[in-house]
N, C-alpha and C positions, 0 to 999 in steps of 0.2 A: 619492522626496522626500528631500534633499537639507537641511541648514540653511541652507545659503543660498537656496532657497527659500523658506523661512517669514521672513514678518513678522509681530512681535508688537504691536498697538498697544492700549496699557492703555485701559479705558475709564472714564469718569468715574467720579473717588472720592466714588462713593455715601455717605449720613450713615448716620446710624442706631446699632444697636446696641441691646443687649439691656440694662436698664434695671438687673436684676437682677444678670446672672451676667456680661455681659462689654458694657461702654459702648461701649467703642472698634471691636468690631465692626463691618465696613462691607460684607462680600460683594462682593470685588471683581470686577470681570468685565472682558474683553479679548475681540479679536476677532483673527482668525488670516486671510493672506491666505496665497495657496500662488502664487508667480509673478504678482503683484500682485493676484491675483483674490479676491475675498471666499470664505474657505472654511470659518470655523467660526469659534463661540464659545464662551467660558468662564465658569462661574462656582467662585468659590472662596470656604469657609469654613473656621474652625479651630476646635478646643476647647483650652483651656488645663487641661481636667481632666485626670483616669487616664488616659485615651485616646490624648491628644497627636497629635492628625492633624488634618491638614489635608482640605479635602474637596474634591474636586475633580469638574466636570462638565463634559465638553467635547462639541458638538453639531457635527457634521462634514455637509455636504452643499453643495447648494446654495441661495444666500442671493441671488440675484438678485433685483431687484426684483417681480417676476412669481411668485417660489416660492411653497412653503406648505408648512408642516412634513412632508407624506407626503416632500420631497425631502429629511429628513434626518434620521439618529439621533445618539442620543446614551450616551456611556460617561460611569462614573462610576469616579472611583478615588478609595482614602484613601491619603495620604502619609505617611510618617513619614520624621526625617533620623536616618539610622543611620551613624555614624562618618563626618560631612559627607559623607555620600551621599544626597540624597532616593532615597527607595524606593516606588513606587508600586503598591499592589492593587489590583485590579479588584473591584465591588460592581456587585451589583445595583441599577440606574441607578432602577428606580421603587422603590427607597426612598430615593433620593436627596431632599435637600433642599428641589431644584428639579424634583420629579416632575411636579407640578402647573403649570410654565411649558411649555406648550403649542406656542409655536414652538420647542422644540428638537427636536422629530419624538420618533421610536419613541423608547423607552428599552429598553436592550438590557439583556438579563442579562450578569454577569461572562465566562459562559460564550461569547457571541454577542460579546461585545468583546474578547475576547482572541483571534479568528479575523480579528478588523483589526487588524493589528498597529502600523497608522496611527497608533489612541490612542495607544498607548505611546510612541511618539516625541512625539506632539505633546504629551505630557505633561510631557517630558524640555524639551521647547524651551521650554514656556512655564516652566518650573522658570526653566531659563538665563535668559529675557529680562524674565522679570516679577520685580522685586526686592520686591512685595508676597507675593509667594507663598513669596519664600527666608526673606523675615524672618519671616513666618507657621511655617516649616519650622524654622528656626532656635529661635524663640521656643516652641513648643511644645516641640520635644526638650527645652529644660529645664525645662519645668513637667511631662513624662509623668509622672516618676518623682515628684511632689508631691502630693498630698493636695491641695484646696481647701475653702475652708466660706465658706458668705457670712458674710460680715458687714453689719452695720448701719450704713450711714454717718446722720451730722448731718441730711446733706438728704433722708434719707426714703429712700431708695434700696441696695437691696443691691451689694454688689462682693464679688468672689470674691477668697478670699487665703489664699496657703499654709497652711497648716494645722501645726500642732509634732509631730513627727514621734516620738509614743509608741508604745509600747508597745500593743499590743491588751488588752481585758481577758480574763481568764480564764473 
C-alpha cells in the first residue's frame, strides 16, 4: 500500500457534543478507499483534559454491499503530537469508544493490531489527509499540560476551562 493509493474522504460533520465537558465535540468519521475500492472506516475523538489524545478507530476489510462485519476488524490507537509529530499507540479496540458499533467486525487487541502493520499507516494517512484530526492533534497538545474544571455557565450548562496553575496543598 502505497499513499497514492489511499483516498481519504471525510464523512459528514456530525453535531453533537457533550453538554457538560466539551459542546463542540462531533466524532468525526471518514472512509478510506485503497485503489478506488471501499476499504475502511474511521472514527475519531479527543480529550482536552490531562490526557490530551486523540482517539482513534479504524475498521479495515470488506465493505461491499453484500458484507457483514465477520469481513472485518478493527484497531484502535490514541494519538498524541509530540514535537509536530502525531504519535500513535495501539489500545485495546473493545475498550474503545466505539466497542459497541457492531459493523466495524472483531475488535482486535493492541497486541493482534500491531501484527497488521496496515493500521499504522492508515493511521498516518488519515493524520495527513484529514485536517479534523490534525487540529484535534494540534489542539489537544496544548491543553495535555493544563488542568481543566468545569465551570458553570449562564445558560445552565457546564464548559471545561483551564484551571490556575497552583501549587498542590500540603
Amino acid at each position: 500500500m502505497t499513499a497514492a493509493d489511499i483516498t481519504i474522504e471525510l464523512g459528514s460533520a456530525p453535531s453533537g457534543g457533550c453538554p457538560c465537558c466539551d459542546p463542540e465535540a462531533c466524532f468525526p468519521q471518514g472512509y478510506v478507499s485503497r485503489g478506488g475500492q471501499p476499504h475502511a472506516i474511521y472514527f475519531a475523538d479527543w480529550d482536552y483534559g490531562a490526557s490530551g489524545t486523540v482517539e482513534l478507530l479504524i475498521s479495515v476489510g470488506n465493505w461491499e454491499k453484500d458484507s457483514t462485519p465477520a469481513n472485518r476488524c478493527a484497531a484502535a490507537f490514541r494519538g498524541q503530537l509530540t514535537d509536530g509529530v502525531a504519535r500513535w499507540t495501539g489500545f485495546d479496540a473493545r475498550l474503545s469508544l466505539w466497542r459497541d458499533v457492531g459493523m466495524v467486525g472483531k475488535l482486535l487487541s493492541d497486541e493482534d493490531a500491531a501484527l497488521e502493520p496496515e493500521f499504522a499507516g492508515l493511521a498516518d494517512a488519515i493524520t495527513a489527509r484529514d485536517s479534523r484530526i490534525q487540529k484535534a492533534l494540534a489542539d489537544t497538545a496544548s491543553t495535555s499540560k493544563t488542568m481543566l474544571r468545569p465551570v458553570h455557565r449562564k445558560t445552565g450548562i457546564f464548559a471545561a476551562q483551564a484551571a490556575r496553575k497552583e501549587p498542590a496543598p500540603d
